[in-house]
C-alpha atoms as a printed R data frame, in Angstrom:
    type eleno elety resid chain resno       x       y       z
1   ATOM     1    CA   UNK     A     1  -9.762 -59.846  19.513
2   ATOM     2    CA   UNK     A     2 -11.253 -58.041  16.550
3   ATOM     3    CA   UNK     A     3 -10.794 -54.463  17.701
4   ATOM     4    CA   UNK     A     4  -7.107 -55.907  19.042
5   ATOM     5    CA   UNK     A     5  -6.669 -57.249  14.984
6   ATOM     6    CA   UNK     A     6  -7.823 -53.619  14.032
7   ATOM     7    CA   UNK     A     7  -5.740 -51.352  16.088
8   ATOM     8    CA   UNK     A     8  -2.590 -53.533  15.124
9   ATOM     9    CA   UNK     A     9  -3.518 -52.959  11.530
10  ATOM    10    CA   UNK     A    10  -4.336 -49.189  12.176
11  ATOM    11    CA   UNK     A    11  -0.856 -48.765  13.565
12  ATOM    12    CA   UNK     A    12   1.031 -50.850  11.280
13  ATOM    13    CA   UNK     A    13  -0.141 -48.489   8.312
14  ATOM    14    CA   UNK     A    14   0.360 -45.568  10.738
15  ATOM    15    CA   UNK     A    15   3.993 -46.785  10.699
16  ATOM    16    CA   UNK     A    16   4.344 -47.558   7.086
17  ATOM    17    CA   UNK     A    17   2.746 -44.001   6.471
18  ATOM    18    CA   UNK     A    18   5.236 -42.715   8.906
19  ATOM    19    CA   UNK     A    19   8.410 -44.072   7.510
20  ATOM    20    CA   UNK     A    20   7.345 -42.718   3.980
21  ATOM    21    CA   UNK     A    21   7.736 -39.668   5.138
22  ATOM    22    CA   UNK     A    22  11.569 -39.774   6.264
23  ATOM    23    CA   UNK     A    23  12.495 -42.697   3.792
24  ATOM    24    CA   UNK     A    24   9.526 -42.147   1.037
25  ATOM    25    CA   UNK     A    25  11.148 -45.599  -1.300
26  ATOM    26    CA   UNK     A    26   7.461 -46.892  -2.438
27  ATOM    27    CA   UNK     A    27   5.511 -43.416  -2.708
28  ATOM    28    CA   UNK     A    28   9.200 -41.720  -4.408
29  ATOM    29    CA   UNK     A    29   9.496 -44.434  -7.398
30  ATOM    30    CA   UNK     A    30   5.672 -44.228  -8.233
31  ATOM    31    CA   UNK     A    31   5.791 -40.417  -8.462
32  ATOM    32    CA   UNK     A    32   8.862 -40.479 -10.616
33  ATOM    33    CA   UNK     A    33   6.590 -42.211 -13.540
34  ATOM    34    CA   UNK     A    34   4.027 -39.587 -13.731
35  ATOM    35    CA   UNK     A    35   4.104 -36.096 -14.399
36  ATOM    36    CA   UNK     A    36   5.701 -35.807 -17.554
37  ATOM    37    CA   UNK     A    37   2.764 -34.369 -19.922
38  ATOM    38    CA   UNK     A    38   2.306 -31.954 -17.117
39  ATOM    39    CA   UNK     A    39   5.903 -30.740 -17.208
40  ATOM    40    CA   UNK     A    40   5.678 -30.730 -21.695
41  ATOM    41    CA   UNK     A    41   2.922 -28.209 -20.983
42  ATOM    42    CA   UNK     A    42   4.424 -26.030 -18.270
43  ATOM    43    CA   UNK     A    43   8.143 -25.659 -20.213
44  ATOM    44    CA   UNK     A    44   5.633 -24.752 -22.701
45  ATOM    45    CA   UNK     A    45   3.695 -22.163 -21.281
46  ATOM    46    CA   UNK     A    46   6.327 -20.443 -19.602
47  ATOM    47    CA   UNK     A    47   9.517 -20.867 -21.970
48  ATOM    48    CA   UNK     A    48   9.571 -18.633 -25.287
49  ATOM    49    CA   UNK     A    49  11.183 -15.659 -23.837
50  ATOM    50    CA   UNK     A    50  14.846 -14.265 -23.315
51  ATOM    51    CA   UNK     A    51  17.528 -16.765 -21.782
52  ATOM    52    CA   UNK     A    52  18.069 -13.991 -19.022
53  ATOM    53    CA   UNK     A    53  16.425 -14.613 -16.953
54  ATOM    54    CA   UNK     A    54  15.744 -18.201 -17.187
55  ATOM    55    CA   UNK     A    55  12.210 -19.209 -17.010
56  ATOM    56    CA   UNK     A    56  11.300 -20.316 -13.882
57  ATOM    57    CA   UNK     A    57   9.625 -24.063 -14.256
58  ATOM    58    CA   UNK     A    58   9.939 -25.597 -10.735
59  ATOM    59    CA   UNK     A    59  11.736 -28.753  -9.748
60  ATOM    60    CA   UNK     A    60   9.331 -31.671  -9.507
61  ATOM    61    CA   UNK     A    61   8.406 -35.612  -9.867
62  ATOM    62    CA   UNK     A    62   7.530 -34.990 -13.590
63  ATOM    63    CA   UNK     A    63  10.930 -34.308 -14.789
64  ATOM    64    CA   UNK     A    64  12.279 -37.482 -14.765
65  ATOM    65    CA   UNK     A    65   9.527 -39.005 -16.968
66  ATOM    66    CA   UNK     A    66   9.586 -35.712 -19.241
67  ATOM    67    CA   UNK     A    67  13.651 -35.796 -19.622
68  ATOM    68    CA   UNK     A    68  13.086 -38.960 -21.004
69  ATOM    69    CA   UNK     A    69  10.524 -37.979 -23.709
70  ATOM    70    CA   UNK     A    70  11.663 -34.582 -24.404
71  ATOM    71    CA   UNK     A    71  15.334 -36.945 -25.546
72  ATOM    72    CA   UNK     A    72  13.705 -38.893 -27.784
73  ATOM    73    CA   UNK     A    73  11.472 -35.914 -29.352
74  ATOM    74    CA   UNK     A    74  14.660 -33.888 -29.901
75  ATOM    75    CA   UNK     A    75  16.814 -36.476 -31.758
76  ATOM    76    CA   UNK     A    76  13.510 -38.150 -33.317
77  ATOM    77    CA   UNK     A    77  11.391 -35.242 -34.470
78  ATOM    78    CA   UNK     A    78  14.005 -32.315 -34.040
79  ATOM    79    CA   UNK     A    79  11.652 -30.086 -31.952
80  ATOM    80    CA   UNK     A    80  10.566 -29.886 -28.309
81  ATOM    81    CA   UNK     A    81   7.192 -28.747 -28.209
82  ATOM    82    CA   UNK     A    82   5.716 -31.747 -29.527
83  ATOM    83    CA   UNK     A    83   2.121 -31.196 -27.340
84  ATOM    84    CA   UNK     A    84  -0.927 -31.092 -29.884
85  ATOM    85    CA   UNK     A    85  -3.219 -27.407 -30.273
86  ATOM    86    CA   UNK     A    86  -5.462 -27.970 -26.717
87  ATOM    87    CA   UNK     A    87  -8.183 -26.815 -29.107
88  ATOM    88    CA   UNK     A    88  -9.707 -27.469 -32.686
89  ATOM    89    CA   UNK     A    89  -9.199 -24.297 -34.496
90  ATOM    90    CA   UNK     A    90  -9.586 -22.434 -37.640
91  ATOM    91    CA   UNK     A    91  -7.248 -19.948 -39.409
92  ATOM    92    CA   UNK     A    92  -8.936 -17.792 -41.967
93  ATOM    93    CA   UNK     A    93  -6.987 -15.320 -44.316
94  ATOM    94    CA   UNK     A    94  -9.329 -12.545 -44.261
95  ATOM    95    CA   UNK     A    95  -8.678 -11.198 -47.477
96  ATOM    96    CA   UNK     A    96  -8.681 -14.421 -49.734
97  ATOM    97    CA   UNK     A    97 -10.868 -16.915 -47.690
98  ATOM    98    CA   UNK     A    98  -7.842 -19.115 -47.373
99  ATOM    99    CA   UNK     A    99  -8.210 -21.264 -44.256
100 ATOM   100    CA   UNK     A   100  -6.634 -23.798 -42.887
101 ATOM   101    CA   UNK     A   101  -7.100 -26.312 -39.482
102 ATOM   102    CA   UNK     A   102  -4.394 -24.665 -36.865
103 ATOM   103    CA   UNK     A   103  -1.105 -26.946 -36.064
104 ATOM   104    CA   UNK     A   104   0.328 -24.417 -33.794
105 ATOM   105    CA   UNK     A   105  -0.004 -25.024 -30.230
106 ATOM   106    CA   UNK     A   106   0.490 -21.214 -28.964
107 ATOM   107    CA   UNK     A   107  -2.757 -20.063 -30.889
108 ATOM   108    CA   UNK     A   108  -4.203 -23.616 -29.697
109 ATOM   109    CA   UNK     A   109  -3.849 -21.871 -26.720
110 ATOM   110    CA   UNK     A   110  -4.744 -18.554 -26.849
111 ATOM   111    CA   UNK     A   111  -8.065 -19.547 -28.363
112 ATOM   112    CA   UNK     A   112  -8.498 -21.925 -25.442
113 ATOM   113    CA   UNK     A   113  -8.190 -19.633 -22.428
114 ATOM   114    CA   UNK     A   114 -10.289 -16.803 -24.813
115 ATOM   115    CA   UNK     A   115 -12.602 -16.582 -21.838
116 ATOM   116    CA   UNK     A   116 -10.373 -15.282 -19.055
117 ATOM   117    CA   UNK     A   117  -8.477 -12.756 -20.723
118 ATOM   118    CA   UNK     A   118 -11.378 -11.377 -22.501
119 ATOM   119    CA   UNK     A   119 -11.602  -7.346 -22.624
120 ATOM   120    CA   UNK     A   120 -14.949  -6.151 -20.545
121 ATOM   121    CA   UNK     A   121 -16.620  -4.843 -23.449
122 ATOM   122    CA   UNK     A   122 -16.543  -7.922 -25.256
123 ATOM   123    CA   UNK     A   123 -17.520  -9.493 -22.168
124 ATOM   124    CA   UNK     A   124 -21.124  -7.481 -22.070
125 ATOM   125    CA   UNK     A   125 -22.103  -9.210 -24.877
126 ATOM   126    CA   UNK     A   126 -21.538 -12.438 -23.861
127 ATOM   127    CA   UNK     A   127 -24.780 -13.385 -21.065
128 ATOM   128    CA   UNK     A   128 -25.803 -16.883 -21.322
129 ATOM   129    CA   UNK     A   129 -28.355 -17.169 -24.072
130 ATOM   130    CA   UNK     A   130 -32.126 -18.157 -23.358
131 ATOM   131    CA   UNK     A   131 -34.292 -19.711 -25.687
132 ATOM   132    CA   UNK     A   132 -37.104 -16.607 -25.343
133 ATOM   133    CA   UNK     A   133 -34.911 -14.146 -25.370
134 ATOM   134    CA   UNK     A   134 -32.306 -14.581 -27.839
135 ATOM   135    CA   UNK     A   135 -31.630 -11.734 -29.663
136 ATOM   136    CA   UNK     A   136 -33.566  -9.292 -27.557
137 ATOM   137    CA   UNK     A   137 -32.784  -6.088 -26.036
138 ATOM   138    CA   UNK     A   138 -32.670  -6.057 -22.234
139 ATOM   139    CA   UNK     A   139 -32.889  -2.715 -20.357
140 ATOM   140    CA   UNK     A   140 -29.414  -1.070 -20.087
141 ATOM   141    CA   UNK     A   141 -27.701  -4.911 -21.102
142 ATOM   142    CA   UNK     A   142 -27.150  -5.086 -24.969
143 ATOM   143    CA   UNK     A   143 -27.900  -7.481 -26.814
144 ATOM   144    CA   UNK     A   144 -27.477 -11.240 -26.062
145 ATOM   145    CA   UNK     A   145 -24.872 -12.341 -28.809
146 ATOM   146    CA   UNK     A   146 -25.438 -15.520 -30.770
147 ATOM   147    CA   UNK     A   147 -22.547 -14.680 -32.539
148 ATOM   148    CA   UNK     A   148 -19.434 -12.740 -31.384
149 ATOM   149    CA   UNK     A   149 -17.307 -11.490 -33.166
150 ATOM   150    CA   UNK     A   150 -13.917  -9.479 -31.616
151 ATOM   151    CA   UNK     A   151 -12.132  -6.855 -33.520
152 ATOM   152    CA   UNK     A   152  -8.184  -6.551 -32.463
153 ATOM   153    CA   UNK     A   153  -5.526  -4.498 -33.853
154 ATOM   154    CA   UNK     A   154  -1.848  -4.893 -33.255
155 ATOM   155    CA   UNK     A   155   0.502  -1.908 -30.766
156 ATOM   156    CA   UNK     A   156   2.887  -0.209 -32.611
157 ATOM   157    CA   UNK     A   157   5.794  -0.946 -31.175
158 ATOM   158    CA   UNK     A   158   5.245  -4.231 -29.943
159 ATOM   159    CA   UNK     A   159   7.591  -6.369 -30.822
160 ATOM   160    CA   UNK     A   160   6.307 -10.338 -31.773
161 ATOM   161    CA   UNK     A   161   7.976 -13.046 -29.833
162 ATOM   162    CA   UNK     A   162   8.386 -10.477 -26.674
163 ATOM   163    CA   UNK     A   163   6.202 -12.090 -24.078
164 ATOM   164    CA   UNK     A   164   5.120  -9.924 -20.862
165 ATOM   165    CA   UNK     A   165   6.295 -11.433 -17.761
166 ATOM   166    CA   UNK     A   166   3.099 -11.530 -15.212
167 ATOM   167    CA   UNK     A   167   2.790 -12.102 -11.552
168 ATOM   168    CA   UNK     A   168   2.208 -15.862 -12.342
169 ATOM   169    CA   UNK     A   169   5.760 -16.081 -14.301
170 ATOM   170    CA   UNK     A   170   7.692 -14.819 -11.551
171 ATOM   171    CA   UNK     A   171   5.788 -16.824  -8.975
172 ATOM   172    CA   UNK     A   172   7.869 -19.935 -10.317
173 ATOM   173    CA   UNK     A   173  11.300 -17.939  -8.915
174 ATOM   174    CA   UNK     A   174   8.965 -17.747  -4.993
175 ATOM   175    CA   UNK     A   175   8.114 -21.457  -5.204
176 ATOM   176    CA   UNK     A   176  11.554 -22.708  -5.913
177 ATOM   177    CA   UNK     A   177  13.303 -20.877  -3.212
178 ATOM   178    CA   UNK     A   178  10.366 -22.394  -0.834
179 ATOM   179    CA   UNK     A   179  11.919 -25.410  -2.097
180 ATOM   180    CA   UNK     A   180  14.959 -25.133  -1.545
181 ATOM   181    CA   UNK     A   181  14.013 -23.501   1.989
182 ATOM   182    CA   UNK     A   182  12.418 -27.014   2.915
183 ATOM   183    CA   UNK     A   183  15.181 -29.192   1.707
184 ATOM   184    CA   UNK     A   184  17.734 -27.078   3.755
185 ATOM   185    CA   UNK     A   185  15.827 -28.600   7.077
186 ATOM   186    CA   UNK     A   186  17.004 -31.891   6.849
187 ATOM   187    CA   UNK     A   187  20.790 -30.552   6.692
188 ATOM   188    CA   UNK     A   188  20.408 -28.270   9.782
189 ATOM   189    CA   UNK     A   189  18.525 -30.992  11.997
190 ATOM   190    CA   UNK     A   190  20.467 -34.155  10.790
191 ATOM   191    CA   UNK     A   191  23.536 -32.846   9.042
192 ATOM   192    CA   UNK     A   192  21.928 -34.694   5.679
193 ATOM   193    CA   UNK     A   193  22.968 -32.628   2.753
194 ATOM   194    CA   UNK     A   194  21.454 -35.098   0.017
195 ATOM   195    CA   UNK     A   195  18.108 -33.544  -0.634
196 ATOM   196    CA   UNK     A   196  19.722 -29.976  -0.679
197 ATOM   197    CA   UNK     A   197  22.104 -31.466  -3.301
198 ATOM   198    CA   UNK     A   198  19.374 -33.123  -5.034
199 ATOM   199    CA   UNK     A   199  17.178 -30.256  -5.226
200 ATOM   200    CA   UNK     A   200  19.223 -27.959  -6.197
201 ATOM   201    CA   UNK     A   201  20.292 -29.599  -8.925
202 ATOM   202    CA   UNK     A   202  16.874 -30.321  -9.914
203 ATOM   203    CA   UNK     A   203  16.191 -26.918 -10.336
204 ATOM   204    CA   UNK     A   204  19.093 -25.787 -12.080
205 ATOM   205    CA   UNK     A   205  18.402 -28.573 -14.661
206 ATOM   206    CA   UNK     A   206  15.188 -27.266 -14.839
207 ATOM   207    CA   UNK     A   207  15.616 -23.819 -15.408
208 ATOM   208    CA   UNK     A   208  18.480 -24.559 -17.979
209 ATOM   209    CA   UNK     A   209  16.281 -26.969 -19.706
210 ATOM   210    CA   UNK     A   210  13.097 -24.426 -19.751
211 ATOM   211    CA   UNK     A   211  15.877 -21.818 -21.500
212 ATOM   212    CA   UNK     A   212  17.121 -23.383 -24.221
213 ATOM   213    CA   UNK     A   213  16.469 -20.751 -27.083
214 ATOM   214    CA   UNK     A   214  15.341 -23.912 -29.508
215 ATOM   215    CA   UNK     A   215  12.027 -22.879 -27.060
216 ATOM   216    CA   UNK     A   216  12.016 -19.614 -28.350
217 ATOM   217    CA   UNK     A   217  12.467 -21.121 -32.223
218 ATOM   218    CA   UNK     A   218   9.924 -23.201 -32.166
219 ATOM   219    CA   UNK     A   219   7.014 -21.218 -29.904
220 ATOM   220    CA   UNK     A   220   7.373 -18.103 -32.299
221 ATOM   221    CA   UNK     A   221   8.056 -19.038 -35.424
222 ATOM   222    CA   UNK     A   222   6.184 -17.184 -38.004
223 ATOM   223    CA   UNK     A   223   6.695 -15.432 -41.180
224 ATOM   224    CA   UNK     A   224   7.005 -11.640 -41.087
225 ATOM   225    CA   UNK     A   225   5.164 -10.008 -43.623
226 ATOM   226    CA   UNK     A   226   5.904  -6.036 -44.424
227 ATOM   227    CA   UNK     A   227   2.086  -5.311 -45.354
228 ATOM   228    CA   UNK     A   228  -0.573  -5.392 -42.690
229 ATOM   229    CA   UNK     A   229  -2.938  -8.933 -42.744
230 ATOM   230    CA   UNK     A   230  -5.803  -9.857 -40.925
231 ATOM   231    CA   UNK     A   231  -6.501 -13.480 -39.976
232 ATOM   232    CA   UNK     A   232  -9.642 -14.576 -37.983
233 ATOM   233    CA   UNK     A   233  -9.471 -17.341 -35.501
234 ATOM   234    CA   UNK     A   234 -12.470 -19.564 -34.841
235 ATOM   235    CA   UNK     A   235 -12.966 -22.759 -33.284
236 ATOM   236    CA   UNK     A   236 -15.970 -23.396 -36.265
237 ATOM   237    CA   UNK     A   237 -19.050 -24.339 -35.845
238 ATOM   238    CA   UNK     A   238 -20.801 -24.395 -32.023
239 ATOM   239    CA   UNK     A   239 -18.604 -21.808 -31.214
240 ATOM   240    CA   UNK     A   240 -20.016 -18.410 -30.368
241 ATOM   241    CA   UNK     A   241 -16.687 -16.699 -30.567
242 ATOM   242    CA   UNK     A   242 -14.643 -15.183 -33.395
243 ATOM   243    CA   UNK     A   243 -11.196 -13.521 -33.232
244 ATOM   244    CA   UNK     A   244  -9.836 -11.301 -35.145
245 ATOM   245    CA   UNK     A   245  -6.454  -9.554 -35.776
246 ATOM   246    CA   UNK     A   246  -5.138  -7.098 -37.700
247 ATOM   247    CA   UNK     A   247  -2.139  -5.889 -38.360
């Protein structure tokens, strides 16, 4: 009777399980709710460029709960990137001491993922310090860095505000037509155009709200100055990394 009482209960969730996947009413309404943060941070990460082409953010649960934010932000606060700096951060004006804690959420940022686009020779100088040997010279490895301090000058010719479009950037465009792909099954096996609909509507929503040039506006804004400045960025204290740009 007890292994009978089991088996019915392992095949009555089998079911349930089951019919979530053709008619997913429980799983679809919980999903709906979540996501939204996720989304604020994608649009953005990816938005900030031209209109043309749009930025590819991808259709998914999180839009729903991030329309509904990114509403209120815009007729509350006037902006839409209303995500704090990921990371504490100082801005130092070279030249008079000035600094100031950072607001900005793009330098936030940059400062944050330092460590994977980090030139090689910066790299070198970076080993994992040990108590014994701090400060000493290894054979053929440099010294091991307490303190680190990155020199970077600004390309002629570069343009600010101009992002460079990697392989991650256009992997959104690959992702949405494997979307789109899946939700053209159900129409060819059971004539049910719905999720195609759905979907594609989804993602042009999406796209069109990851394009708006208010993006742009509000991930770039800066003042341009005609005489070259150097600002050094630095998380403070307990940090063994210092930035610094010029130009």
């Amino acid at each position: 009777n007890v292994c009978h009482t089991m088996s019915g209960s392992f095949q009555a969730s089998g079911n349930e399980f089951a019919r979530q996947w053709t008619q997913p009413t429980d799983i679809f309404s919980v999903l709906l709710i979540l996501g939204g943060d996720v989304i604020q941070l994608a649009c953005a990460s990816m938005a900030g460029g031209t209109s043309i082409p749009p930025n590819p953010v991808t259709f998914s649960f999180g839009w729903v709960a991030y329309a509904v934010s990114a509403l209120l932000s815009a007729i509350g606060e006037n902006r839409l990137i209303t995500c704090q700096p990921e990371a504490p951060l100082l801005v130092i004006n070279l030249k008079s001491g000035y600094r100031r804690s950072n607001n900005s959420w793009l330098l936030g940022r940059l400062v944050k993922t330092y460590e994977h686009w980090m030139p090689d020779e910066v790299q070198r100088h970076l080993r994992p310090l040990k108590k014994k040997k701090m400060m000493k010279r290894r054979a053929g490895a440099g010294y091991i860095s307490a303190l680190c301090i990155a020199v970077y000058e600004w390309q002629p010719g570069w343009k600010p505000g101009v992002p460079q479009r990697d392989l991650a950037w256009w992997s959104g465009y690959l992702v949405s037509f494997m979307q789109l792909a899946v939700s053209v099954i159900p129409l060819g096996l059971h004539g049910d155009w719905a999720i195609l609909l759905t979907t594609a509507a989804g993602t042009l929503l999406s796209y069109t709200s990851a394009s708006l040039p208010q993006w742009r506006v509000e991930k770039w804004k800066a003042r341009i100055t005609e005489k070259p400045k150097s600002v050094a960025l630095t998380a403070g204290n307990g940090s063994r990394n210092v930035i610094i740009i010029e130009g």
